[in-house]
mmJSON file of the N, C-alpha and C atoms, coordinates in Angstrom:
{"data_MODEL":{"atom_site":{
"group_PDB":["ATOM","ATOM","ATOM","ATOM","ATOM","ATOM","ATOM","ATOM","ATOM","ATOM","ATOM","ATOM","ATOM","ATOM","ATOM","ATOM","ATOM","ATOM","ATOM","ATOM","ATOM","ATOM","ATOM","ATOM","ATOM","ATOM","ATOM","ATOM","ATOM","ATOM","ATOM","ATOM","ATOM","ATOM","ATOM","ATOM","ATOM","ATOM","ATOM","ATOM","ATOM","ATOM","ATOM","ATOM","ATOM","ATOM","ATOM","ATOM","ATOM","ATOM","ATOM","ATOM","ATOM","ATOM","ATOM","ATOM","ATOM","ATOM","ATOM","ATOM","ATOM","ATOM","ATOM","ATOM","ATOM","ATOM"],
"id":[1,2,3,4,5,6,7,8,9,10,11,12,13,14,15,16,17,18,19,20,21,22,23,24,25,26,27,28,29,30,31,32,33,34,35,36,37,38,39,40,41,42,43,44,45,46,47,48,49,50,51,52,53,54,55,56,57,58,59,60,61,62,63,64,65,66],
"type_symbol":["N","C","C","N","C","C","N","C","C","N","C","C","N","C","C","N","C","C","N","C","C","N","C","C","N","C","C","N","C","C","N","C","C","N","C","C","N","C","C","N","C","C","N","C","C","N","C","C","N","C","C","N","C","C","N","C","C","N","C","C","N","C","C","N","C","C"],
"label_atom_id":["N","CA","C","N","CA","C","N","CA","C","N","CA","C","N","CA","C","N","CA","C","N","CA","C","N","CA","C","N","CA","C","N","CA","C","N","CA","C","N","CA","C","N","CA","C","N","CA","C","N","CA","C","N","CA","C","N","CA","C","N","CA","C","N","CA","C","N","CA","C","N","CA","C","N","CA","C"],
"label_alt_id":[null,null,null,null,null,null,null,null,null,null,null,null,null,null,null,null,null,null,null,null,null,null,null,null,null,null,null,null,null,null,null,null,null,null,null,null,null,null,null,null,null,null,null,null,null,null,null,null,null,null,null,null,null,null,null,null,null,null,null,null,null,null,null,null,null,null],
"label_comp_id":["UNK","UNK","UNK","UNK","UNK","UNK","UNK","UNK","UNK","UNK","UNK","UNK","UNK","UNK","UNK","UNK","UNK","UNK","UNK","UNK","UNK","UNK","UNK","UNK","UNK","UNK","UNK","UNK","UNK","UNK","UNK","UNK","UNK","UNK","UNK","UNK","UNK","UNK","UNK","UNK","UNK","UNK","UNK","UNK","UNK","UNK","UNK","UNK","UNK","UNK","UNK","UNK","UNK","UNK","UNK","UNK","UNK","UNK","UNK","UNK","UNK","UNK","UNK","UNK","UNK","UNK"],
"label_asym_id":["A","A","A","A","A","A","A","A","A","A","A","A","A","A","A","A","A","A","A","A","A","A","A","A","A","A","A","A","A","A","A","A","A","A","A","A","A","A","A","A","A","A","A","A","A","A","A","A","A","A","A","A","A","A","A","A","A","A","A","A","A","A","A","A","A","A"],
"label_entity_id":["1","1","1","1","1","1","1","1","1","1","1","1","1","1","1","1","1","1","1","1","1","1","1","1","1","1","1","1","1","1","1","1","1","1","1","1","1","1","1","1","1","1","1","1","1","1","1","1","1","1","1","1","1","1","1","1","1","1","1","1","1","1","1","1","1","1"],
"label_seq_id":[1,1,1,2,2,2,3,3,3,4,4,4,5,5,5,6,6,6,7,7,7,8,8,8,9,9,9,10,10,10,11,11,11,12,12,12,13,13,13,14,14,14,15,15,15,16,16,16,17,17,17,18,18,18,19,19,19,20,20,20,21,21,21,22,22,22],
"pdbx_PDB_ins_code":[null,null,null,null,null,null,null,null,null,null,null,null,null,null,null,null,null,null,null,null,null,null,null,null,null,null,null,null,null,null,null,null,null,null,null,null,null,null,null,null,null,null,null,null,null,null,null,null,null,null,null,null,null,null,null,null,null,null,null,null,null,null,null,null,null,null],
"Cartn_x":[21.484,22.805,23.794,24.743,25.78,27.043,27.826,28.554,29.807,31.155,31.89,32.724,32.868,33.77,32.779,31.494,30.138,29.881,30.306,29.972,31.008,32.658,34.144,33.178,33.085,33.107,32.244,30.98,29.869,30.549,30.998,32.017,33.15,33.967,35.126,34.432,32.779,32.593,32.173,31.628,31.254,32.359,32.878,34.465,34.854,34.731,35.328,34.428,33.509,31.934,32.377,32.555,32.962,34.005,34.709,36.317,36.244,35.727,35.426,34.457,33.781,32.879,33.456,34.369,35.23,36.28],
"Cartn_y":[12.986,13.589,12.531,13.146,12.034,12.344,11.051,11.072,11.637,12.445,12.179,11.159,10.4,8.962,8.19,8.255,7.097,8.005,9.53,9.79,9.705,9.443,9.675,8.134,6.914,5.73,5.242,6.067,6.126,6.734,7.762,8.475,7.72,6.613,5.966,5.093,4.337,2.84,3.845,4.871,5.065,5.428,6.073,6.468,5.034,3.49,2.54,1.962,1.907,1.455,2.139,3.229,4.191,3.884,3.681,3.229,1.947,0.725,-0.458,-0.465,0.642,0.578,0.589,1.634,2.106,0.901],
"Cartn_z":[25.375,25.147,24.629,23.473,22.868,23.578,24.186,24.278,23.206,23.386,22.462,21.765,23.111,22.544,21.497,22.435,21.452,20.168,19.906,18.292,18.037,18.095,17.402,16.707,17.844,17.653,16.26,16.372,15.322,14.282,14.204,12.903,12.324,13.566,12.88,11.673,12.727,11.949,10.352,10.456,9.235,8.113,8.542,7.465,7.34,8.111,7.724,6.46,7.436,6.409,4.412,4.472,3.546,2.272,2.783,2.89,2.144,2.901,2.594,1.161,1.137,-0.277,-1.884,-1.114,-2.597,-2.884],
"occupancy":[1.0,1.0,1.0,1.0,1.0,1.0,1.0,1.0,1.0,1.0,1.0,1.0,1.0,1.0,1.0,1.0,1.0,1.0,1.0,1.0,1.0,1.0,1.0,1.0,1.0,1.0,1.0,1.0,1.0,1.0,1.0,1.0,1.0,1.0,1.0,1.0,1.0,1.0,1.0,1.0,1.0,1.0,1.0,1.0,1.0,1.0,1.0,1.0,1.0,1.0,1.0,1.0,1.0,1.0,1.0,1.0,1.0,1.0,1.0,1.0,1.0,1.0,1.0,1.0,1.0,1.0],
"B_iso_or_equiv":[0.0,0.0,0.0,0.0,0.0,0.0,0.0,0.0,0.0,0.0,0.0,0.0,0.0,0.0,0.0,0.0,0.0,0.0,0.0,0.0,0.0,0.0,0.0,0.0,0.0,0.0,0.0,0.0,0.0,0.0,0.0,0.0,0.0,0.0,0.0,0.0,0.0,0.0,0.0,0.0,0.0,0.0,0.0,0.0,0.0,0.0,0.0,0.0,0.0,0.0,0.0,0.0,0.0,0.0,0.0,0.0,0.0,0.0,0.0,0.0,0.0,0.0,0.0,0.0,0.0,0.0],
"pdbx_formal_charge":[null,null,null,null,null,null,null,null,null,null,null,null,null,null,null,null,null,null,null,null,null,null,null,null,null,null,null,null,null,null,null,null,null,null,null,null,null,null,null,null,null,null,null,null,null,null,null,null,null,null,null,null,null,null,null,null,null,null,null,null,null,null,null,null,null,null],
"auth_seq_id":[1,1,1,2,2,2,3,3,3,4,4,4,5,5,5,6,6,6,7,7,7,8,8,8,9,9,9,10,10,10,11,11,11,12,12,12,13,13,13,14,14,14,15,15,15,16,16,16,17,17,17,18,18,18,19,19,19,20,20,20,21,21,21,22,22,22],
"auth_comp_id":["UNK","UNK","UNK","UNK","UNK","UNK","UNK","UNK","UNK","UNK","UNK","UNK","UNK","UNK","UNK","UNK","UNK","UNK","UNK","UNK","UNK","UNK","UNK","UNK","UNK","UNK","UNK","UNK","UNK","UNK","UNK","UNK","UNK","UNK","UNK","UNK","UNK","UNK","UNK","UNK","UNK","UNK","UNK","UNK","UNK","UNK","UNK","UNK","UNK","UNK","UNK","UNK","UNK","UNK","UNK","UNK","UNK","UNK","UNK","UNK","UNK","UNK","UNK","UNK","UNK","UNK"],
"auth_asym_id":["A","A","A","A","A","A","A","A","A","A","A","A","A","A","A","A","A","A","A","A","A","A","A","A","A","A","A","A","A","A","A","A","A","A","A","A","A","A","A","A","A","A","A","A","A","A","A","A","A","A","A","A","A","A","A","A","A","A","A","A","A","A","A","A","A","A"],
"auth_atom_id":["N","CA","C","N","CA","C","N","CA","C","N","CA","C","N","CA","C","N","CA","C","N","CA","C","N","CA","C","N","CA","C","N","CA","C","N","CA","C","N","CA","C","N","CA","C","N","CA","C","N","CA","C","N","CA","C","N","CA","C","N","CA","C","N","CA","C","N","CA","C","N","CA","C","N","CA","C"],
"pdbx_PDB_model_num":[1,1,1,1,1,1,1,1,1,1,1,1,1,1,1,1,1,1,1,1,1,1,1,1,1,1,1,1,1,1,1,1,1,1,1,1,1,1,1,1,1,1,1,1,1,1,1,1,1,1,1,1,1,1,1,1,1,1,1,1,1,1,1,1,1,1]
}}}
């Protein structure tokens, strides 16, 4: 089972990850 804080946390790094590309 996923936590919600541990998937917001997994979703922030990726929108940063994202973000940082462009």
């Amino acid at each position: 089972m996923w936590s919600t804080s541990q998937l917001v946390r997994k979703y922030s790094a990726l929108i940063h990850f994202n973000s940082r590309k462009e």
